[in-house]
MIDOSE-1310 file (N, C-alpha, C; in nm, 2 decimals, decimal comma, always signed):
residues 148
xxxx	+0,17/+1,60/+0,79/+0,25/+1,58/+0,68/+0,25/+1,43/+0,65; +0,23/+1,37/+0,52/+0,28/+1,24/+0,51/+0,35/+1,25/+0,38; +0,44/+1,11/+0,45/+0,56/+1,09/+0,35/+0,52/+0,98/+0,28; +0,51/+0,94/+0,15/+0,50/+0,88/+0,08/+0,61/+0,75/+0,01
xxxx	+0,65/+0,64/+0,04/+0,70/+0,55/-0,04/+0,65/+0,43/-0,06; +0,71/+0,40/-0,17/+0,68/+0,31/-0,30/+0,81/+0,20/-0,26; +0,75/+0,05/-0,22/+0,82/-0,05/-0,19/+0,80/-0,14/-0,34; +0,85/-0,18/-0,45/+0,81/-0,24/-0,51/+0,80/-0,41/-0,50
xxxx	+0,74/-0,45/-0,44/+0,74/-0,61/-0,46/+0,72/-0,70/-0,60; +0,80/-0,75/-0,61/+0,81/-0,88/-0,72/+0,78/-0,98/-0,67; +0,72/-1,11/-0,76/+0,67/-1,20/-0,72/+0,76/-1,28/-0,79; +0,79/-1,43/-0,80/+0,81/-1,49/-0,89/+0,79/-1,54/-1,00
xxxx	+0,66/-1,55/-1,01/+0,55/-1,55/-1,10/+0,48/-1,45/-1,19; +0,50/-1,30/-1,18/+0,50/-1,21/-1,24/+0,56/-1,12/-1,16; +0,59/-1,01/-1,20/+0,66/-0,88/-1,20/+0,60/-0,80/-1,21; +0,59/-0,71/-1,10/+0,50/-0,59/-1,11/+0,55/-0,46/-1,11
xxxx	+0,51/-0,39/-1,18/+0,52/-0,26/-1,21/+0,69/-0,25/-1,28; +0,76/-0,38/-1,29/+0,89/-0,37/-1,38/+0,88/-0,39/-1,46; +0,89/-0,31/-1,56/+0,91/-0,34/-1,74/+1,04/-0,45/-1,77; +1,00/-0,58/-1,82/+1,11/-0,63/-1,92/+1,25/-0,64/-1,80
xxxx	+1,24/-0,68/-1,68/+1,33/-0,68/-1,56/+1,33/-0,83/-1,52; +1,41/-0,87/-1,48/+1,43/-1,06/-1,42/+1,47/-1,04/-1,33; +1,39/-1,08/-1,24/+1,44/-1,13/-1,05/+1,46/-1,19/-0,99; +1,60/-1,28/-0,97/+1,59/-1,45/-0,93/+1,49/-1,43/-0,75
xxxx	+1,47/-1,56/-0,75/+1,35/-1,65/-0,62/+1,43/-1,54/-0,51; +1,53/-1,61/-0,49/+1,66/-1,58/-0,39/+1,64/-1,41/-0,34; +1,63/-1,35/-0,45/+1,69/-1,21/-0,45/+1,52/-1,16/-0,37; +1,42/-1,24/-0,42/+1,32/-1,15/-0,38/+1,30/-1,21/-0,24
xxxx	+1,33/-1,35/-0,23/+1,33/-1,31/-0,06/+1,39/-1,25/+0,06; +1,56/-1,20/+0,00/+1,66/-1,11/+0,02/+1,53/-0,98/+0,09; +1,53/-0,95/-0,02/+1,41/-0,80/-0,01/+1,32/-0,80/+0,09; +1,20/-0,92/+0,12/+1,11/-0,97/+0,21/+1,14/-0,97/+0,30
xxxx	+1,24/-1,05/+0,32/+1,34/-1,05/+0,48/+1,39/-0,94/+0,53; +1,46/-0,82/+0,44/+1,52/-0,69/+0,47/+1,38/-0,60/+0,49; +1,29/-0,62/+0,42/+1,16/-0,51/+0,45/+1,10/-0,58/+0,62; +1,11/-0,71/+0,68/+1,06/-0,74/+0,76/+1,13/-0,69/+0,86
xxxx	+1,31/-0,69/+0,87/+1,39/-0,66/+0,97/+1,37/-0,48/+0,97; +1,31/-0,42/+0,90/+1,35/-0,28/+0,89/+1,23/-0,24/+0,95; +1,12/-0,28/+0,92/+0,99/-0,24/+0,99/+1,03/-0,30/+1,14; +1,03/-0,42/+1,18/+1,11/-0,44/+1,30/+1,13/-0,36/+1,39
xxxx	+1,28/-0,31/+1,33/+1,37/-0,22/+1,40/+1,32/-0,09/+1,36; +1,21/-0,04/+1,28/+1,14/+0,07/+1,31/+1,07/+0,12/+1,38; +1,00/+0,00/+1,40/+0,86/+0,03/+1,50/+0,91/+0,11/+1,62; +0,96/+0,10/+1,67/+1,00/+0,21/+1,83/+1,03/+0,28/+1,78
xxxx	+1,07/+0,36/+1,68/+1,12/+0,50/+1,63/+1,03/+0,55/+1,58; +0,93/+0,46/+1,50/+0,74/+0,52/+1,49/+0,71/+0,59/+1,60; +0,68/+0,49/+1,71/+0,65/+0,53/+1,88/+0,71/+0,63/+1,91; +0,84/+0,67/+1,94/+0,90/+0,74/+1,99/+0,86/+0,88/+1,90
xxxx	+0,85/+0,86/+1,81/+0,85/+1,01/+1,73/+0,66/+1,04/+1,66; +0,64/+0,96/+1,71/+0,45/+0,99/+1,66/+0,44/+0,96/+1,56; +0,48/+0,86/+1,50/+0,46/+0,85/+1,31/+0,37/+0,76/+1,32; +0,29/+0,74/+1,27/+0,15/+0,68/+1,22/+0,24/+0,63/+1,07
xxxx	+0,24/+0,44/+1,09/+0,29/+0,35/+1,00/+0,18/+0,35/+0,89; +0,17/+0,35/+0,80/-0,01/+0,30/+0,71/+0,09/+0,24/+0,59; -0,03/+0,13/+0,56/+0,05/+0,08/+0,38/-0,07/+0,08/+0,29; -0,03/+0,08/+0,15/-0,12/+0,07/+0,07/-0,04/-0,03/-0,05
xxxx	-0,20/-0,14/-0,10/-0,14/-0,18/-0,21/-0,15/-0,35/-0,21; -0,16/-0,42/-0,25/-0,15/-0,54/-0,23/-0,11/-0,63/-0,16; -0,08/-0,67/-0,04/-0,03/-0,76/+0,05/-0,02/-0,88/+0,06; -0,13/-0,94/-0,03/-0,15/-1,10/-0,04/-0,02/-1,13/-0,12
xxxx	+0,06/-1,02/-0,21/+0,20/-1,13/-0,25/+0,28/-1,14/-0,14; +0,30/-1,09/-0,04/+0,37/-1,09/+0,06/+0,40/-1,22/+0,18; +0,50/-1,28/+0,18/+0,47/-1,40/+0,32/+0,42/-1,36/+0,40; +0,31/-1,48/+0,50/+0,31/-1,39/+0,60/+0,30/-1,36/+0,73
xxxx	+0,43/-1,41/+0,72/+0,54/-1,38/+0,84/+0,57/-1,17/+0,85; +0,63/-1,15/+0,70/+0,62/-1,02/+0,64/+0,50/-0,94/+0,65; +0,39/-0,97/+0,59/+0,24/-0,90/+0,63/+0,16/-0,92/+0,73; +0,21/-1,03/+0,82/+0,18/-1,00/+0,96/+0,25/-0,89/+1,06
xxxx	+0,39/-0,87/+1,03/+0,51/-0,82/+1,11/+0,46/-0,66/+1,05; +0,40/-0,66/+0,92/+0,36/-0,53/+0,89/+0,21/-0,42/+0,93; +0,11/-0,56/+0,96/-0,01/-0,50/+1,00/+0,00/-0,47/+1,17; +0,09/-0,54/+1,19/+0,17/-0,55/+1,38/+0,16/-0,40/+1,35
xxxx	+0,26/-0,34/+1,31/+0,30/-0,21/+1,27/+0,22/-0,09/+1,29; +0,13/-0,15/+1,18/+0,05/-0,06/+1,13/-0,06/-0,04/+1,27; -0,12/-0,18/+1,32/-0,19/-0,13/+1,46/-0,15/-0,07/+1,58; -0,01/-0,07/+1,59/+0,07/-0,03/+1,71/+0,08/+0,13/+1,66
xxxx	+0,08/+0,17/+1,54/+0,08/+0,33/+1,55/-0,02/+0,39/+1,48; -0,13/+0,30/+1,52/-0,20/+0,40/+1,44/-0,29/+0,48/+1,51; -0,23/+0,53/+1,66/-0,34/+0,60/+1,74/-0,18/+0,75/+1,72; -0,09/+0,76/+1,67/+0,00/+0,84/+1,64/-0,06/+0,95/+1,54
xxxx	-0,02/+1,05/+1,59/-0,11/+1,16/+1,54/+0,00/+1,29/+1,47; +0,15/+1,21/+1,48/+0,28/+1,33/+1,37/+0,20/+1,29/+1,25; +0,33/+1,28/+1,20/+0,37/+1,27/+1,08/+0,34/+1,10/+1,08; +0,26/+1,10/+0,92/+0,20/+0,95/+0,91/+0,34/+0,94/+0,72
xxxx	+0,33/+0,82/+0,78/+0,47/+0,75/+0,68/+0,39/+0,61/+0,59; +0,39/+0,60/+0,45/+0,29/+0,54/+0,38/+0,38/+0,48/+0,29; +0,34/+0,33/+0,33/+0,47/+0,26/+0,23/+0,36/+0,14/+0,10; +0,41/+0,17/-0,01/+0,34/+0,16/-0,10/+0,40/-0,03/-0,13
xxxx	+0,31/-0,13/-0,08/+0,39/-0,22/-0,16/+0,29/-0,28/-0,29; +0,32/-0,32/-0,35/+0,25/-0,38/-0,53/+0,15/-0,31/-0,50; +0,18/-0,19/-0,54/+0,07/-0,10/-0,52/+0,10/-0,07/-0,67; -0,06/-0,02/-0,78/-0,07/+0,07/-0,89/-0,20/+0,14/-0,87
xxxx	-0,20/+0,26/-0,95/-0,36/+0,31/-0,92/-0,44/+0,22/-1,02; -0,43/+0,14/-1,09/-0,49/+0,02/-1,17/-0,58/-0,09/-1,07; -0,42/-0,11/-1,01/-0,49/-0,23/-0,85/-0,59/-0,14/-0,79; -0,58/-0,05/-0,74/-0,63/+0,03/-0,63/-0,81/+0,05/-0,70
xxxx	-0,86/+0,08/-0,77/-0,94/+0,12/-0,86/-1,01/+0,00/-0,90; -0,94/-0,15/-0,96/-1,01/-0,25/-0,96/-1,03/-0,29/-0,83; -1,00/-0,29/-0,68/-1,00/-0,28/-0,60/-1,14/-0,24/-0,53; -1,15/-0,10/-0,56/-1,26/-0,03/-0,53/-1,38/-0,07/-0,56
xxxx	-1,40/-0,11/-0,69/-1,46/-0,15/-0,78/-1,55/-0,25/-0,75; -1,47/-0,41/-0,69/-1,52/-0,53/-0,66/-1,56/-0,48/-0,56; -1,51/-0,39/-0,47/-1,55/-0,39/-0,31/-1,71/-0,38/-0,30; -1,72/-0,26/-0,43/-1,88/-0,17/-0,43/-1,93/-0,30/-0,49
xxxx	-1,93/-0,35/-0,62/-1,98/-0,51/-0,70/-2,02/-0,57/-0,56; -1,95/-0,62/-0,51/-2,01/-0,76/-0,36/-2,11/-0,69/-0,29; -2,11/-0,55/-0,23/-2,20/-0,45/-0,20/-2,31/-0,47/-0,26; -2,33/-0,45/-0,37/-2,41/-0,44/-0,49/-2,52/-0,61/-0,49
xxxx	-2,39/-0,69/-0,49/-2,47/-0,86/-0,54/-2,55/-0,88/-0,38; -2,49/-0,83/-0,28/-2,53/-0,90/-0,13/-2,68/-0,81/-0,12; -2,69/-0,71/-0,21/-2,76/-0,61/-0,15/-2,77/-0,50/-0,09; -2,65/-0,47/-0,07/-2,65/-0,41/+0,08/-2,59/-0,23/+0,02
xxxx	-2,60/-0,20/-0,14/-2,62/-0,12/-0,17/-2,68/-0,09/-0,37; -2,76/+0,00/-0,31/-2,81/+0,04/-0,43/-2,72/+0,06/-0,57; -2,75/+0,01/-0,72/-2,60/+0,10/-0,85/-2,66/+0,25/-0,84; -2,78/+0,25/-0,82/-2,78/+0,39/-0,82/-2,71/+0,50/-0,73
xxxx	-2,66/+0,43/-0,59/-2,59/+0,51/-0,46/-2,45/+0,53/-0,49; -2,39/+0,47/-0,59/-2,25/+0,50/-0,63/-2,26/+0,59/-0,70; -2,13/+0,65/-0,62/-2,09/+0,81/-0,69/-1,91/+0,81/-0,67; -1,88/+0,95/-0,70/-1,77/+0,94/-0,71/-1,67/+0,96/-0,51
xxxx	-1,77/+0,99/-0,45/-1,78/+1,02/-0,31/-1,76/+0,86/-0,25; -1,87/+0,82/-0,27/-1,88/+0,61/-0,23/-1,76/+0,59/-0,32; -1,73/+0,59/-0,41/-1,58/+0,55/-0,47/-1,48/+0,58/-0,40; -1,49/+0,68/-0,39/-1,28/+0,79/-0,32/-1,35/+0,65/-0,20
xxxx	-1,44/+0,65/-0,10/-1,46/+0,58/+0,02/-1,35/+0,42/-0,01; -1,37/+0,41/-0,13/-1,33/+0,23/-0,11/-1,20/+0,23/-0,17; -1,14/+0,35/-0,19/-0,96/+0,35/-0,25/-0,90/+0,31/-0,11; -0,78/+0,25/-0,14/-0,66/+0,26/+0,00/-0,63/+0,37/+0,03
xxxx	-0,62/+0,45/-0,04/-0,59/+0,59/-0,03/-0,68/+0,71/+0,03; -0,81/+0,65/+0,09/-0,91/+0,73/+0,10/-0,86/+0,82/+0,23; -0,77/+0,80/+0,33/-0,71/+0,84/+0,43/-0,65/+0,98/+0,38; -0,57/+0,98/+0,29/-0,50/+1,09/+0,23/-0,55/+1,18/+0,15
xxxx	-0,52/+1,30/+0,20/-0,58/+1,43/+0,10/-0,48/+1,40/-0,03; -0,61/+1,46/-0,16/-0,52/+1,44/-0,31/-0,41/+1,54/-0,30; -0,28/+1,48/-0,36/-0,15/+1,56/-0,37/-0,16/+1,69/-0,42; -0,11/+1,78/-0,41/-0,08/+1,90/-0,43/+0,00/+1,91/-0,56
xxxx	+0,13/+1,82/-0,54/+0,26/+1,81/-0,57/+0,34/+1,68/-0,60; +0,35/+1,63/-0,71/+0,39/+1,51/-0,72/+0,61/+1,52/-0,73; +0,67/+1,48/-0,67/+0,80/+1,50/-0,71/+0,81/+1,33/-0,76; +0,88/+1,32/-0,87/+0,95/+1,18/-0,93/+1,02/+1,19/-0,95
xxxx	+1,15/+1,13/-0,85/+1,30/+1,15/-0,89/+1,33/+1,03/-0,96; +1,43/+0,99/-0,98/+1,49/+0,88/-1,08/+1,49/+0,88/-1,22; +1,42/+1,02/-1,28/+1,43/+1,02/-1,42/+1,28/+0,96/-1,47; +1,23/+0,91/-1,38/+1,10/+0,82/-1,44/+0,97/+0,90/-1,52
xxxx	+0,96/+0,88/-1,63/+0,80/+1,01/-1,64/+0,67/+0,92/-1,60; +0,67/+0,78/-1,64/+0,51/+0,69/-1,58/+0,52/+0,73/-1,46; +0,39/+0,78/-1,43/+0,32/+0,76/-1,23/+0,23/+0,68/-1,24; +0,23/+0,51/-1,23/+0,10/+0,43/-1,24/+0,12/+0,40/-1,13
């Protein structure tokens, strides 16, 4: 089983994935600081119960104090074989896709693969997401109809 959430991180400098929304400095390190203490105080409850931590999505906006305290995480359970728990931060399938994209391009410029050897197979390979089977079932609560 995996559980799916969506952390949204704000930057100061731009706003992601909020429409037309203002964030003071303050507030987003409020957030940073509270996602650092919670992963924290998660991690032995990962262990204890088999949850395999994974993230997907952007991390370089992140301090990294925060995306170190989170890849800690992520290597401590990821020989956990329950239920895997997937926290989405400045994650879009936009990012994810341009993402993929450059990964194959550097592949491409170094040599080290053919344009002809890309397919949609070598693609799914370079998503963050390539870990997880495609959804079945999307639930969106909060009224929202975009899924970007």
């Amino acid at each position: 089983m995996i559980i799916f959430l969506v952390f949204v991180m704000q930057s100061a400098a731009q706003l992601l994935f909020a429409q037309n929304l203002t964030i003071e400095v303050c507030d987003i390190e409020k957030v940073e600081g509270h996602l650092y203490v919670a992963i924290y105080n998660s991690e032995e409850t990962f262990m204890k119960n088999n949850i395999s931590f994974r993230i997907i999505g952007d991390l370089t906006k992140l301090p990294d104090n925060v995306r170190e305290r989170l890849e800690t995480c992520v290597a401590h359970t990821a020989n956990n074989t329950g239920m895997s728990l997937v926290l989405a931060i400045s994650y879009s399938s936009h990012w994810e896709i341009t993402e993929a994209a450059r990964q194959i391009a550097i592949l491409v410029q170094k040599g080290e693969l053919a344009p002809d050897r890309i397919d949609s197979h070598l693609f799914s390979q370079h998503l963050t997401t390539n870990f997880m089977p495609d959804p079945d079932l999307l639930i969106r609560t909060g009224g929202e109809v975009r899924l970007s």
